[in-house]
Structure formats: structure tokens, C-alpha cells
PASEBA-1860 file (N, C-alpha, C; in nm, 3 decimals):
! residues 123
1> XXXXXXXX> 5.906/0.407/-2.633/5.962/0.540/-2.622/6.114/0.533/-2.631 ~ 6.195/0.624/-2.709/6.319/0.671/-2.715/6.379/0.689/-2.576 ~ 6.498/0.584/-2.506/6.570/0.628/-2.432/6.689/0.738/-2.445 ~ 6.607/0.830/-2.368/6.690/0.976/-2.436/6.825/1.013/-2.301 ~ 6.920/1.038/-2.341/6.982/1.130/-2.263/7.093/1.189/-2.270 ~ 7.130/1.310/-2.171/7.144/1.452/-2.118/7.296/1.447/-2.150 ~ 7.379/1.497/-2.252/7.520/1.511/-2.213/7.599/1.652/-2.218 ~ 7.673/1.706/-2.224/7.711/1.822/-2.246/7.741/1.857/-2.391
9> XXXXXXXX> 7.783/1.936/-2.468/7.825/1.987/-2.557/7.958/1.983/-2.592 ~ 7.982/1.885/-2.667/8.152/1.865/-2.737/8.170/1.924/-2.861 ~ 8.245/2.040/-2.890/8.244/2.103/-2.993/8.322/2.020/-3.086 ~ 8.417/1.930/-3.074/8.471/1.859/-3.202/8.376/1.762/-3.220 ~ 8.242/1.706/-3.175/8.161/1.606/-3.252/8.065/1.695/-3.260 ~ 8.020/1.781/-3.184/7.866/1.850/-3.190/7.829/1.930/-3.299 ~ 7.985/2.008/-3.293/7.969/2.157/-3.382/7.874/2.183/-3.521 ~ 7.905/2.035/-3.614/7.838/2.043/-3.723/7.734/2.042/-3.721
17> XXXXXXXX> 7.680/2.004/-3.651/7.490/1.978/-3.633/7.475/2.113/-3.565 ~ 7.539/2.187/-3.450/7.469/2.254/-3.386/7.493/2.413/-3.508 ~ 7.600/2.428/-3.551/7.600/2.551/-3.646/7.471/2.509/-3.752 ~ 7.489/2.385/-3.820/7.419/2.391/-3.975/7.254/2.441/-3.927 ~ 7.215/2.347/-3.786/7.052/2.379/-3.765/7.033/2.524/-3.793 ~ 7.131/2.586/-3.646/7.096/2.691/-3.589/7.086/2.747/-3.743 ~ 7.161/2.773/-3.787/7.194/2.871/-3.897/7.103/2.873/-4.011 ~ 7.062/2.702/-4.043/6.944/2.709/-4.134/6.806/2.727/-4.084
25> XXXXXXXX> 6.758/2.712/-3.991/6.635/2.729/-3.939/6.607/2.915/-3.908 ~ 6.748/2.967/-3.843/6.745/3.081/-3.864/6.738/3.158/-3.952 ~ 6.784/3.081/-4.061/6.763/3.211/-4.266/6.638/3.154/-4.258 ~ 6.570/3.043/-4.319/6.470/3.018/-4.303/6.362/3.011/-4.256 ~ 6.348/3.018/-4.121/6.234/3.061/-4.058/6.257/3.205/-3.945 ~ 6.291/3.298/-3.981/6.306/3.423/-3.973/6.240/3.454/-3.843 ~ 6.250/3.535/-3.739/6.165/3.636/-3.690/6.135/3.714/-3.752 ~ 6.260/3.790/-3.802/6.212/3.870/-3.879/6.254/3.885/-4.027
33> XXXXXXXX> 6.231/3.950/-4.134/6.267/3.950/-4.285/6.409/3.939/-4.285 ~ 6.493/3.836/-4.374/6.615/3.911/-4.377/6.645/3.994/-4.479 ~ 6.750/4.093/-4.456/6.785/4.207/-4.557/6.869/4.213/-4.582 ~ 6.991/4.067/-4.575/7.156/4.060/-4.651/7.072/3.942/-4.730 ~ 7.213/3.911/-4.775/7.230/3.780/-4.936/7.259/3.630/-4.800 ~ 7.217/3.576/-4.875/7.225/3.396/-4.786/7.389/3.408/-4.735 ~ 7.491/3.405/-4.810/7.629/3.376/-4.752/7.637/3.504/-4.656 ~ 7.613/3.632/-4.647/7.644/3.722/-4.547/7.549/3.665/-4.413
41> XXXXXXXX> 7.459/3.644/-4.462/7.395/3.596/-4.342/7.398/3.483/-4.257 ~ 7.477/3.395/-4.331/7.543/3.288/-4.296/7.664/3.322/-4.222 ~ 7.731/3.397/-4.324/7.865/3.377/-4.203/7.848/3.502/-4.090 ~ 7.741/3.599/-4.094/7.722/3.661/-4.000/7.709/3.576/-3.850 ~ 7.579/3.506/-3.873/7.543/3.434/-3.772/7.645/3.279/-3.760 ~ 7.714/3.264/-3.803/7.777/3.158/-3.776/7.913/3.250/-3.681 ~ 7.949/3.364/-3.686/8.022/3.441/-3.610/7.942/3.472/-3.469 ~ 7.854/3.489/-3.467/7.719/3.526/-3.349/7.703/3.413/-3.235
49> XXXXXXXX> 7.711/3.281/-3.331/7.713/3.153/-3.263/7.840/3.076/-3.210 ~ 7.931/3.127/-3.276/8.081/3.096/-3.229/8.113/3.200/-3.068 ~ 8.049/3.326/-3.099/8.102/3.379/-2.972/7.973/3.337/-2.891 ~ 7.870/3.319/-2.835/7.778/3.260/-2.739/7.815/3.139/-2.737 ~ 7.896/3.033/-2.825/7.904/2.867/-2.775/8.006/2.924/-2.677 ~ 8.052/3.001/-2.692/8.209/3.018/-2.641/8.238/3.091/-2.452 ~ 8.093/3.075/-2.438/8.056/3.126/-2.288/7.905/3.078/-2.239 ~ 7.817/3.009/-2.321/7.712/2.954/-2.307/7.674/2.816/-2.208
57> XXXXXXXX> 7.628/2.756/-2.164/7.575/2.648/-2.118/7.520/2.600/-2.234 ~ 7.563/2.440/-2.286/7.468/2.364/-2.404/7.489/2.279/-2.363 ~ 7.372/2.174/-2.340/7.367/2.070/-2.359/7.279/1.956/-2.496 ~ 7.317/1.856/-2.486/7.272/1.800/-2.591/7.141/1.685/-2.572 ~ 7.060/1.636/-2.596/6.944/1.502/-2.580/7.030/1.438/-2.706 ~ 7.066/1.328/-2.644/7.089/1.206/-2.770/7.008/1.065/-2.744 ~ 7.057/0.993/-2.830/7.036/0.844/-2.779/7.081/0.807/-2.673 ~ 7.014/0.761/-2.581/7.130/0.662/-2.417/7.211/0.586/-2.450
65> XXXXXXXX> 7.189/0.492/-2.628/7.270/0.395/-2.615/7.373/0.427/-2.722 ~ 7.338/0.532/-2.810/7.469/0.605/-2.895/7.467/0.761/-2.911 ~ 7.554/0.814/-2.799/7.535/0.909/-2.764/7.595/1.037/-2.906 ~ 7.603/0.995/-2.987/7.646/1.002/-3.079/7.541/1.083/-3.185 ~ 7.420/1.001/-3.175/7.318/1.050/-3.237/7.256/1.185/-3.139 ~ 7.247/1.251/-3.234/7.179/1.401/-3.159/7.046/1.434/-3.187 ~ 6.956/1.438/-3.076/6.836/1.429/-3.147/6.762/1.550/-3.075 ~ 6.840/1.692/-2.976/6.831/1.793/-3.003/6.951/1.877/-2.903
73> XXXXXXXX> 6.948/1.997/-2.872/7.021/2.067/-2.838/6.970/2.176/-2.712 ~ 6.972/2.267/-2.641/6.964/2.366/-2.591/7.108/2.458/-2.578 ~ 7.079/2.607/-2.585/7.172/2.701/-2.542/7.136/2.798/-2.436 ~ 7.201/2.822/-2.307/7.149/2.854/-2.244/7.279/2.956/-2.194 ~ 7.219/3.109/-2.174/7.322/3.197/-2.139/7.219/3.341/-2.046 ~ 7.296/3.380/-1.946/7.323/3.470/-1.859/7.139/3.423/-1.867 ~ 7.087/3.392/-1.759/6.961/3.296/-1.707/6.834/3.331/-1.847 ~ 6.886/3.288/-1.981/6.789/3.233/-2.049/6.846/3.164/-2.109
81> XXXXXXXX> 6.731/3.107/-2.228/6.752/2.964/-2.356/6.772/3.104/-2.460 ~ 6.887/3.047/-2.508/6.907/3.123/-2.654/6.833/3.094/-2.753 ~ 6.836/2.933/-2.805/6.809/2.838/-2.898/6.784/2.669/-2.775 ~ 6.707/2.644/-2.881/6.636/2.533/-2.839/6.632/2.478/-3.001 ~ 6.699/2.329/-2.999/6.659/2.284/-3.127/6.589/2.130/-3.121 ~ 6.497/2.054/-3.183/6.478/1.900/-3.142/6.442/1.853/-3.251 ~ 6.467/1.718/-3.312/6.477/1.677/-3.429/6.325/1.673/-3.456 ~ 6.256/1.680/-3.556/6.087/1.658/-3.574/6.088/1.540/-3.507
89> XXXXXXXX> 6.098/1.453/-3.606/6.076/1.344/-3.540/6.068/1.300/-3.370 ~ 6.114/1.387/-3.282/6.109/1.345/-3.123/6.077/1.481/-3.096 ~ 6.026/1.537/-3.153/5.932/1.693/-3.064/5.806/1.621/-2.960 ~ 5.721/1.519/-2.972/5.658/1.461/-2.850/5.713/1.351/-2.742 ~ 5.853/1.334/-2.739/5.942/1.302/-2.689/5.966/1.346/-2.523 ~ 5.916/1.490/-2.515/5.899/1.554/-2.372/6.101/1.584/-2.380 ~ 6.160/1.563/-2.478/6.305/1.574/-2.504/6.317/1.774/-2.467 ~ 6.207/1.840/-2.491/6.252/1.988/-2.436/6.210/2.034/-2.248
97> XXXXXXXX> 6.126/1.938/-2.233/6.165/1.935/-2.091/6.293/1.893/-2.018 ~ 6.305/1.783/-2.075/6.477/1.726/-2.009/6.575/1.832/-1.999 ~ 6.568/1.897/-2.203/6.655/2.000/-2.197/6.619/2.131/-2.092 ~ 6.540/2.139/-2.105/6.511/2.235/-1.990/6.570/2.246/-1.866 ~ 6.534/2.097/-1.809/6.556/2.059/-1.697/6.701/2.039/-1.640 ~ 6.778/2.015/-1.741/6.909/1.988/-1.767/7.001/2.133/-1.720 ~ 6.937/2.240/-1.767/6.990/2.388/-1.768/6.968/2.439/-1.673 ~ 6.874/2.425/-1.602/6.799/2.479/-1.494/6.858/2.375/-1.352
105> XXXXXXXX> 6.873/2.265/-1.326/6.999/2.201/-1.246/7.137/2.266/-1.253 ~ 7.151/2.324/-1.394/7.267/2.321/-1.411/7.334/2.518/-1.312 ~ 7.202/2.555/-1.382/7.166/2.679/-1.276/7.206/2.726/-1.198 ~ 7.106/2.602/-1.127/7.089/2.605/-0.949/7.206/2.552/-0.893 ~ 7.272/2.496/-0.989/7.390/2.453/-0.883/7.491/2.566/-0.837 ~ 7.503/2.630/-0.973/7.605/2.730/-0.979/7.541/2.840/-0.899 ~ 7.416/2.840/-0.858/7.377/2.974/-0.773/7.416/2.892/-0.652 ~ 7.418/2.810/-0.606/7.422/2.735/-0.448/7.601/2.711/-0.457
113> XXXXXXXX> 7.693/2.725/-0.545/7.799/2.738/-0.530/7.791/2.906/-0.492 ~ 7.710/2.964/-0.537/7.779/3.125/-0.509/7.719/3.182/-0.375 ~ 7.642/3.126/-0.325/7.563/3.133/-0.198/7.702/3.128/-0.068 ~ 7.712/3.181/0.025/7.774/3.220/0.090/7.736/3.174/0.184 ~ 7.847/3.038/0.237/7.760/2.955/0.329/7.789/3.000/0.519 ~ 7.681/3.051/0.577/7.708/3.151/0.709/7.711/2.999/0.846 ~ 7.779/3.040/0.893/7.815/2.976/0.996/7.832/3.075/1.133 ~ 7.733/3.015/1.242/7.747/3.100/1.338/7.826/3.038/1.473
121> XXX> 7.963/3.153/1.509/8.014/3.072/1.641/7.987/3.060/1.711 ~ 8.033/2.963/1.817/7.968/2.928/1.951/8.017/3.077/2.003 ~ 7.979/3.070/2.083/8.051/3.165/2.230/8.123/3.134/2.298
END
């Protein structure tokens, strides 16, 4: 098994992989029909994805030993997954649990920072 792991999202090494997926998997495998030309829809959503990286939670699954290699992604904003991406090749990897798991720590922490910690005085 692939030693996989958890790092954050660096937009000067990440960016290229995380725009080209998102963007081609999105013309291509559609929710729904698209109804512009490939370049409008391209640079539509490549504008869409610039402002959500830009306040989002992402983290990345790479290699443990070259973190370098990206072998998938999550985006995670105001308590959901935007996008979820994982290379074919490691989709039985259990690599979208990690990511999961990764976001959801990442969560809980920030709710237990906002938690208001009560302290009661003596008398």
C-alpha cells in the first residue's frame, strides 16, 4: 500500500494540478449540460476557483516520501466539501477518507477555538 500523506495546500506548487483537474473534469463531466464555448467556460470557472481557494480549507494526499507528488486534493468551505479530487489510480487507497478526515479535524478544532471556555469562581 501507498504511504499517503496529509499536507496543506501551497498555491505556488499546487495551483497547476488543482485548477487544470478541477476545471477539466468539470467541462467534461458536467452536472449539468454546458451552454458557453470551452474557453468561456474555462476561464469562467477558473475565476470561481480562484475566489473559493482564496477563503477555503484544502488540503492535499501526496506521497509521504515526495510530497511533491499529488495524488489527490479536497476543498472544503463554510462546513462542506466543494470538490474532492483523487488520482484513478489510488481511488481504493481509502485516500478520500484521510481527506475527509483531514477537514473535519481541521473543523473541530476551529469550533473548540470558538467555544467559550466558562470558568466558575470560587466564593
Amino acid at each position: 500500500m501507498t504511504q499517503v500523506g496529509i499536507r496543506h495546500y501551497n498555491p505556488d506548487i499546487d495551483s497547476g494540478y488543482v485548477y487544470s483537474t478541477w476545471i477539466q473534469y468539470s467541462f467534461y463531466s458536467p452536472k449539468e449540460p454546458v451552454k458557453v464555448s470551452k474557453d468561456q467556460f474555462f476561464k469562467d470557472k477558473a475565476r470561481a476557483i480562484k475566489d473559493l481557494l482564496e477563503k477555503a480549507s484544502v488540503r492535499i494526499a501526496c506521497l509521504r516520501e515526495d510530497p511533491y507528488i499529488i495524488l489527490g486534493y479536497i476543498v472544503y468551505f463554510n462546513h462542506r466539501v466543494e470538490w474532492i479530487c483523487i488520482k484513478k489510480d489510488f481511488r481504493s487507497e481509502e485516500i478520500e477518507r484521510l481527506l475527509l478526515n483531514s477537514v473535519k479535524e481541521d473543523y473541530d478544532r476551529r469550533e473548540e477555538d470558538r467555544t467559550p471556555s466558562h470558568s466558575q469562581e470560587d466564593p
